[in-house]
N, C-alpha and C positions, 0 to 999 in steps of 0.2 A: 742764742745766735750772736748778741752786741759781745756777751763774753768770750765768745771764741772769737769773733773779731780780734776784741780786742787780746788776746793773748797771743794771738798770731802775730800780729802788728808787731808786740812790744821783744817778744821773747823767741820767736822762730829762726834757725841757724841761717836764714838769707832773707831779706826783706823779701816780704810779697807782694807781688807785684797788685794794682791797683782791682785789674780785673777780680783775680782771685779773691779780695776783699769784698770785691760788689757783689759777689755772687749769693742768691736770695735764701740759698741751705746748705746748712751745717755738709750734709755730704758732696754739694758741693762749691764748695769753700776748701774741704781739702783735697778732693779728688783733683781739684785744679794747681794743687801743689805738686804732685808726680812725685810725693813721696810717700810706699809704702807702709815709711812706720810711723806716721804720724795718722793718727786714727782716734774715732770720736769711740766709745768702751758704755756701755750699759753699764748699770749694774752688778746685774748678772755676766757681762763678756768679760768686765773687770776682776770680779769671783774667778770667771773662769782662767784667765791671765796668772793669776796672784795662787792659785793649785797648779798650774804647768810648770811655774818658776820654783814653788818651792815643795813641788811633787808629791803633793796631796791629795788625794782624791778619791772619788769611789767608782771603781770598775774592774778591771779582769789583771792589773799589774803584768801587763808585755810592753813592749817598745815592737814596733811594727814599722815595715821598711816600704816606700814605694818604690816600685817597679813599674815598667811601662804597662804591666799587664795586670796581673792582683799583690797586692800589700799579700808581704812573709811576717810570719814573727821575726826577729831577730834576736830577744835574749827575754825570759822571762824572770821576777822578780822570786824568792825566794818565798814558801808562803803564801804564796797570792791562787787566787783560780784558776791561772794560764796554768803555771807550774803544777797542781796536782791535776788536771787535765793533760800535764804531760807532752804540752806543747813545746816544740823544739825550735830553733835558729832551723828557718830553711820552711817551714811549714806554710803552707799556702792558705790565707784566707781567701775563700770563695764570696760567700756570704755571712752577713751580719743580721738576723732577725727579718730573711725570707729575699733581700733585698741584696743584690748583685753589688761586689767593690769592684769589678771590673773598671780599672782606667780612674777610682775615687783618690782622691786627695788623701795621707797619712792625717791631717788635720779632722779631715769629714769622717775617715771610720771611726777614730778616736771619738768623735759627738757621739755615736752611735752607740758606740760599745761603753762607755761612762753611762751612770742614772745614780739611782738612789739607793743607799745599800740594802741587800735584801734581795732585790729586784732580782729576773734573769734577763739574760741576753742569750739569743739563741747564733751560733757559730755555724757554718761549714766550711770543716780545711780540709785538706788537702797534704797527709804528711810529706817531710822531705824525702822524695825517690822513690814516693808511692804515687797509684795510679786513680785511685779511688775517691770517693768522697766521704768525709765524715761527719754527722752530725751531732753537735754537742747543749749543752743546756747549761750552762754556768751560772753562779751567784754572784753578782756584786757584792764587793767589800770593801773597805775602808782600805785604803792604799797609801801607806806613809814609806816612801823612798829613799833610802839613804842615796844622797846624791854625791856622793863622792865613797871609793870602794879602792882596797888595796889590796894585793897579793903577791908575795916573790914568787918569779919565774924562776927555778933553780935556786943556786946557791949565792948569785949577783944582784941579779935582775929585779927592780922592784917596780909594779905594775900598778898606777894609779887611774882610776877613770874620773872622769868628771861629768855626772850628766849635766848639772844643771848647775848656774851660780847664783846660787838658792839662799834663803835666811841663814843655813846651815851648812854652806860648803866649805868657809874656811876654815870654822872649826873641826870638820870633819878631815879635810885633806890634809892641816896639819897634826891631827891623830892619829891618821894613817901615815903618812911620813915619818914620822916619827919610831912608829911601829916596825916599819920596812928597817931604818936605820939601826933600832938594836937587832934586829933580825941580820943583818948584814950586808945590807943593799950597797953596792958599790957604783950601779949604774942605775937609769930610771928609763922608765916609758912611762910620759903621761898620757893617758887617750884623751879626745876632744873630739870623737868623732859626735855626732850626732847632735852635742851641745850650740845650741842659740843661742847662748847667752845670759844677761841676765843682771844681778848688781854689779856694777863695775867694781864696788869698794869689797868685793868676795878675791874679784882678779888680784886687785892691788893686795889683801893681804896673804895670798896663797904666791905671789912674787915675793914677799920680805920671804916667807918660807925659804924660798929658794933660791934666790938669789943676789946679790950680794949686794951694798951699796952703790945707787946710779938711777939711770933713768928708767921707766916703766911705758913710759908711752907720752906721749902730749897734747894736747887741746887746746880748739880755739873754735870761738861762734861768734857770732853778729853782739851780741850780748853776754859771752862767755869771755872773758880774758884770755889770752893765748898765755898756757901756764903749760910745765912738765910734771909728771907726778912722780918722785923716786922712791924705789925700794929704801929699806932702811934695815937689809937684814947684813950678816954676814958668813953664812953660808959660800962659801966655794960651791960654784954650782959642781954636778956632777955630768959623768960622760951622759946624754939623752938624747932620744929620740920622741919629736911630738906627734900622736896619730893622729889625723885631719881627712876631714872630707865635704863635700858640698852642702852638708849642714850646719860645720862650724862656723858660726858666728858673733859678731860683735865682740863681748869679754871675750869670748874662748879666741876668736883671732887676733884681738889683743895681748892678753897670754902669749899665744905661738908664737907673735913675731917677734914678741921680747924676747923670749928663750931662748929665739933663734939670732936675735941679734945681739944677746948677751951671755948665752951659754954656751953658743954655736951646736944648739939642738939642730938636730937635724927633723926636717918634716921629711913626714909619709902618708902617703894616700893619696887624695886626690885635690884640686884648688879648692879652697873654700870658698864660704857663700860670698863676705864682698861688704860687709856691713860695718866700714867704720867713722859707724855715728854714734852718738851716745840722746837719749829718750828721759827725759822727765813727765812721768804722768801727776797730774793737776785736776782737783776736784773741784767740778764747775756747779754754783750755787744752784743753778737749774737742773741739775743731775746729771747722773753721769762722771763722764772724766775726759780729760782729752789728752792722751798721748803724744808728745809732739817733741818732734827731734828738735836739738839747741844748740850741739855742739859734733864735730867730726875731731876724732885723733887718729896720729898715724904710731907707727911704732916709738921702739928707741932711740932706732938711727934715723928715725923723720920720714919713714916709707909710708905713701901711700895706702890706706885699707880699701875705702868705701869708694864702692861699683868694681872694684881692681880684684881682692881676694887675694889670699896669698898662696904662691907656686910650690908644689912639693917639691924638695932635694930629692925625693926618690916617688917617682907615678907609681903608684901601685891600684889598678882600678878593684880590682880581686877582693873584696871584702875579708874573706879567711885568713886570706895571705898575708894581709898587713901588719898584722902582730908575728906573725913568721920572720919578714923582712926587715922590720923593728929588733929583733932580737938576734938576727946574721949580723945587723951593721954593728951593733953595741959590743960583740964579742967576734967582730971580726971574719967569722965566717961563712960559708956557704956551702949550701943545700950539695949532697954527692948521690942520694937518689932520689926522683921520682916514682913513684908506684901506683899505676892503677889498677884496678878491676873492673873484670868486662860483665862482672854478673852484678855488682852495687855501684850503688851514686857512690865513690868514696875513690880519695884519693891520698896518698902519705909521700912529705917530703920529710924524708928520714923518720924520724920516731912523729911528726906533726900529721896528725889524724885532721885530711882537709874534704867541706861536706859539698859534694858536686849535685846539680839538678839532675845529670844522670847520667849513667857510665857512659865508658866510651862509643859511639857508634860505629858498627862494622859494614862499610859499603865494599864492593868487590875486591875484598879480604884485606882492605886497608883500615887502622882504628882513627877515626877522627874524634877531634875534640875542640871546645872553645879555643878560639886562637887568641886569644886575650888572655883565658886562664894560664895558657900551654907557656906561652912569652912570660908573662908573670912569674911562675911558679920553675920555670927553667933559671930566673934571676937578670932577667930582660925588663925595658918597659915596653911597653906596646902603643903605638899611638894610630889608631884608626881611623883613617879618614873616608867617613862614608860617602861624599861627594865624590870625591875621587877613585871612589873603589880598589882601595888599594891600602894596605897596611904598613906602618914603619915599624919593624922591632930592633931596635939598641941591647946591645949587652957586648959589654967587655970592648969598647972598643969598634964592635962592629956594626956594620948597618946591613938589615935586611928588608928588605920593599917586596911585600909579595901582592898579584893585582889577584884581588878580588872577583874579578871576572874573568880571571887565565892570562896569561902567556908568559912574558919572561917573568922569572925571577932575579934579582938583584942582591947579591955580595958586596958591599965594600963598590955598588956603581958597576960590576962586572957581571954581567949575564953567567947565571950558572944552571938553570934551566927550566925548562918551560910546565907549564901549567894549568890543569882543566879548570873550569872557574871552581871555586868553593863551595861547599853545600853552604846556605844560610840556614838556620836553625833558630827559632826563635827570636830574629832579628841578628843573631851573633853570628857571624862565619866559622865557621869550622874545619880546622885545615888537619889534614893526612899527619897523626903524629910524629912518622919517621921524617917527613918532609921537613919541619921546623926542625926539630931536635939535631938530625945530623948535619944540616946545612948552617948550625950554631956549634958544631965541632962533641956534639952528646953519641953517645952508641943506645940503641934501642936494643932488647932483646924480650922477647917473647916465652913465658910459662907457658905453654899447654897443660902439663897437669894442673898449677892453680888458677889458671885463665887470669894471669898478671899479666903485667906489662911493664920494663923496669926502662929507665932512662936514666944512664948515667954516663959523666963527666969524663972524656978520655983523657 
């Protein structure tokens, strides 16, 4: 306790106030700091810190999505027990070993479905666009993750992910880069979706990677000198786009905003989380560790991070879509059909095989669908304001305000017409596909023999 005092006192990125000092326990002494990432770590929490970061571990190898209702898979590891159980992006976990994830934390199922290799975990999912439940019986195993993963998208495009900025991420990103390059990468998409972060000094040398001589980002604390750290590469950056979403954090939104403020990367997806502080963990003779922020930076050009997040150039809420819309900006251009099916979850923007909860709905012979998806994937953003009950879609210039609960419809501010409210579905509204598409200037037409549905560009 005297030693967490005292580290707080000396080393914390804003002196602490008196009270905070007085207080008689460790938890709180910092819960009366109001900062999430400054946290007192076991042992064992610290273990388990130090496997997240550098993607180690024993359990079923998925990455697993929250939702307001049950955690999806989202992409399973190569090898691992998810993957030969044949779990896909989109699959619904119900339960985890008899015990309901409905409304559970991505953090809390993860406890659950991690143990000791060997062991099982017992699953019920729910595939994507099935109706059923399944039950499964998996074995933990040893889960070592390559945290950095590259692929050309075609003959330009080279695709890097970043989950984690791990013991091993620079090394690995610049082996993949390097690899894209004799392959003949002309353009890049780095993702950063999902990424929290992690060592900063992974950030700083995966930037000489890429970018050229100059600034990387800046810092300054209570006890931290206000210093800039620069790249020191010389690479010409390349045309890019950075993929972002409400879990990029810390490095990863340090990264983007450099990229963006020195390569003129363009983001996509959606704002991220908002975290820029930077964390020194510290091993206290009593045990344990204490985690504790020290210092905040902002980008290149001196922007803001931390509690703010950084703005996408392009909303893209649509998880499928975003590597779609990623790869329209970099070669310029845009999607000429849409394609659904009223007999599967699945939808195709040109050759782009995209995975839906479930086909379109047929109310008195109208096909509806997500109005977020339909905005997105027409090349719109969508900005729904559920207070309001009422939706903005942008594209091209144009604004459309459709209300949520009926009446007029809005062009460009011009009533063009009116409106029964919208079916809600799963908390999503879902609007009359001809409705959106042709009041965006699309023509719809209708297969009967293959029970498609096309939507294209006049």
């Amino acid at each position: 306790m005297p030693e967490i005092r005292q580290l707080l006192s000396a080393y914390y990125v804003d002196e602490p106030s008196t009270s905070v000092l007085q207080q008689q326990t460790i938890d709180k002494m910092i819960e009366n700091l109001h900062d999430p990432h400054t946290i007192y770590l076991s042992p064992e929490k610290y273990k388990s810190l130090i496997e997240d970061l550098n993607l180690n571990y024993a359990g079923l190898g998925m990455v697993i999505k929250e939702t307001k209702d049950y955690p999806i898979v989202d992409h399973t590891f190569p090898g691992s027990p998810a993957e030969k159980a044949s779990l896909k992006s989109g699959d619904v976990i119900i339960k985890v070993n008899n015990e309901s994830t409905k409304g559970m934390k991505t953090e809390d199922v993860a406890k659950k479905v991690r143990g000791p290799v060997g062991t099982t975990v017992g699953l019920v999912v729910q595939r994507v666009g099935g109706s059923t439940e399944e039950a499964l019986q998996l074995k933990r195993q040893l889960i070592n993750i390559p945290q950095v993963g590259g692929r050309m998208l075609g003959d330009q495009i080279g695709y890097i992910s970043i989950d984690s900025f791990g013991d091993r991420a620079a090394e690995e990103f610049n082996s993949a880069y390097k690899k894209l390059q004799a392959s003949g990468m002309s353009k890049l998409i780095i993702d950063l979706r999902g990424n929290g972060g992690g060592e900063v000094q992974a950030a700083e040398a995966i930037g000489d990677d890429i970018l050229p001589e100059g600034p990387l980002y800046h810092i300054a604390g209570r006890k931290v000198e206000k210093a800039t750290y620069y790249t020191e590469g010389s690479e010409k950056p390349l045309p890019m786009v950075v993929l972002v979403d409400d879990n990029t954090a810390s490095a990863s939104e340090l990264l983007a905003g450099a990229l963006r403020d020195r390569a003129h990367a363009l983001l996509v997806g959606t704002k991220t989380y908002g975290k820029g502080s930077v964390q020194t963990i510290l091993p206290l003779d009593s045990g344990g560790y204490l985690k504790m922020t020290i210092a905040r930076y902002t980008t290149a050009l001196d922007h803001p991070v931390d509690k703010i997040g950084l703005q996408p150039d392009q909303p893209v809420t649509y998880h499928p879509l975003q590597l779609i819309r990623a790869k329209e900006l970099l070669l310029s251009s845009h999607q000429q059909t849409l394609k659904l099916s009223l007999a599967q979850p699945t939808a195709w923007l040109d050759d782009e095989e995209i995975p839906l909860l479930k086909p379109p709905q047929i109310v008195d012979d109208r096909a509806y669908v997500p109005l977020q998806f339909l905005g997105e994937a027409l090349g719109g953003s969508v900005d729904y304001r559920e207070k309001e009950k009422r939706a903005i879609v942008t594209m091209g210039g144009n604004q459309l305000i459709i209300p949520i609960a009926g009446g007029e419809v809005l062009l460009n501010d011009r009533p063009i017409k009116t409106i029964q409210p919208l079916i809600v579905q799963d908390e999503q509204p879902q609007i009359p596909l001809r409705l959106l598409s042709e009041s965006l200037g699309f023509r719809v037409e209708y297969d009967g023999t293959k029970g498609e549905i096309r939507v294209r560009k006049v």
